[in-house]
C-alpha angles and dihedrals in degrees: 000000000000091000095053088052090055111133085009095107108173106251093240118201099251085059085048097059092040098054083050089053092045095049082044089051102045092048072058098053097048100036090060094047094044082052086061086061097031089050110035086149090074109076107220091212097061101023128078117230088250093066087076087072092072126075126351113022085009087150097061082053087059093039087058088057100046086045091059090046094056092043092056092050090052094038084054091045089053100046088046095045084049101065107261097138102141114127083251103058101035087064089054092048081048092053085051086059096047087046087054096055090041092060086055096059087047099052084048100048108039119206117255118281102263108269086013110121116271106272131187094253091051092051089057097044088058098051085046075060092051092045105037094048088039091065106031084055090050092039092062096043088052098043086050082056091044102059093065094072104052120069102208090056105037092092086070091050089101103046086042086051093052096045087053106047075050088054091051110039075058103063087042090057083041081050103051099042095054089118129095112257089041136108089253089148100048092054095047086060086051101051089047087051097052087048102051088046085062098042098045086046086058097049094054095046087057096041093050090043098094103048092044078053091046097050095047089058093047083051095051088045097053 
C-alpha cells in the first residue's frame, strides 16, 4: 500500500492555504512589475509604489494590495493548521492578520496623487503603511524565533534568518532615504521585494512539508 501511494502525499490544509498564499503572492509579483510598463510616467526612483493607485490602472494597484491581503490570511492559516502554536509565534500569526486588515484599508483609502493637497483618505492610507510595514516586520523577526523551537521547522532557521535580515536592512535603507532628493522609490521596491522573497520562501515551505513528511515515512515503512 505504501508503494502504490508513492508519490500520492495527502494534500494537508496547511498545504492548502500555502499553495493559495503562493498563487496571492506571485499575482503580486507580476501585477507590480506589469504597473512599471503600464505606468512609465511614474519614476521608480522618486515615486512610492502607492502612487500607482491614482490615476490610470488604478485598480491593479488595489488588486496588489487585496492580493497581499489574501496571501497573508492563507500564509497565517497555514502556519497555524500546521502546528506553530508557541506564544511566540501565535503573536506573529496574529500581526499577519493585522497586516492583512491593514492592506484592506489601504486598497480602500489610496494615498494622495504626488504634489495634490494632503486629504483624509491619504492620511489613512499612510498610518495602514505604518502599521502594515510595522507588523509584518515584527511578524518576520518573531516567526524566525519561532522556528527554533519547533523541530520540525528548525532546519529552515537559517533560510528564514537570511530573508529577514534581507526584510530590515530594508526598512533601514527605506528609513534612511525618506528625504527629497533621495532614492526613496527605489528603496521602497527593495523593501516589497524582500518581502515578498520571505514571504514566497515560507509558502513553499508550507506548502513542500507534507510530501518531505511523507517520504520520509515511505522511507521508515519500507
Amino acid at each position: 500500500m505504501a508503494i502504490e501511494n508513492a508519490g500520492k502525499a495527502p494534500r494537508s490544509a496547511p498545504a492548502v492555504f500555502a499553495s493559495l498564499a503562493m498563487a496571492c503572492f506571485v499575482y503580486a509579483a507580476v501585477a507590480l512589475l506589469a504597473l512599471h510598463f503600464l505606468r512609465p510616467d511614474y519614476a521608480p526612483a522618486s515615486n512610492f509604489i502607492s502612487n500607482y493607485a491614482v490615476g490610470r490602472y488604478g485598480w491593479v494597484m488595489t488588486s496588489w494590495f487585496l492580493a497581499m491581503s489574501c496571501g497573508l490570511l492563507m500564509l497565517a492559516a497555514a502556519l497555524y493548521t500546521d502546528g506553530l502554536r508557541s506564544v511566540i509565534a501565535l503573536l506573529a500569526i496574529f500581526l499577519l492578520v493585522v497586516a492583512a486588515i491593514g492592506l484592506v484599508v489601504s486598497a480602500m483609502c489610496p494615498t494622495d496623487a504626488p504634489g495634490a493637497p494632503s486629504t483624509p483618505t491619504g492620511a489613512i492610507h499612510d498610518l495602514s503603511f505604518l502599521v502594515n510595514v510595522g507588523s509584518l516586520l515584527i511578524a518576520t523577526i518573531l516567526l524566525s524565533v519561532s522556528f527554533g523551537m519547533h523541530p520540525a521547522w528548525r532546519s529552515y532557521r537559517r533560510t528564514a534568518w537570511i530573508l529577514t535580515s534581507l526584510i530590515l536592512a530594508g526598512f533601514v535603507i527605506q528609513f534612511l532615504t525618506l528625504h527629497k532628493g533621495m532614492p526613496y522609490g527605489l528603496a521602497n521596491r527593495f523593501f516589497v521585494v524582500v518581502l515578498l522573497a520571505w514571504l514566497f520562501a515560507l509558502s513553499f515551505r508550507l506548502r513542500a512539508a507534507p510530501r518531505q513528511q511523507a517520504g520520509g515515512k515511505l522511507a521508515a515503512d519500507r
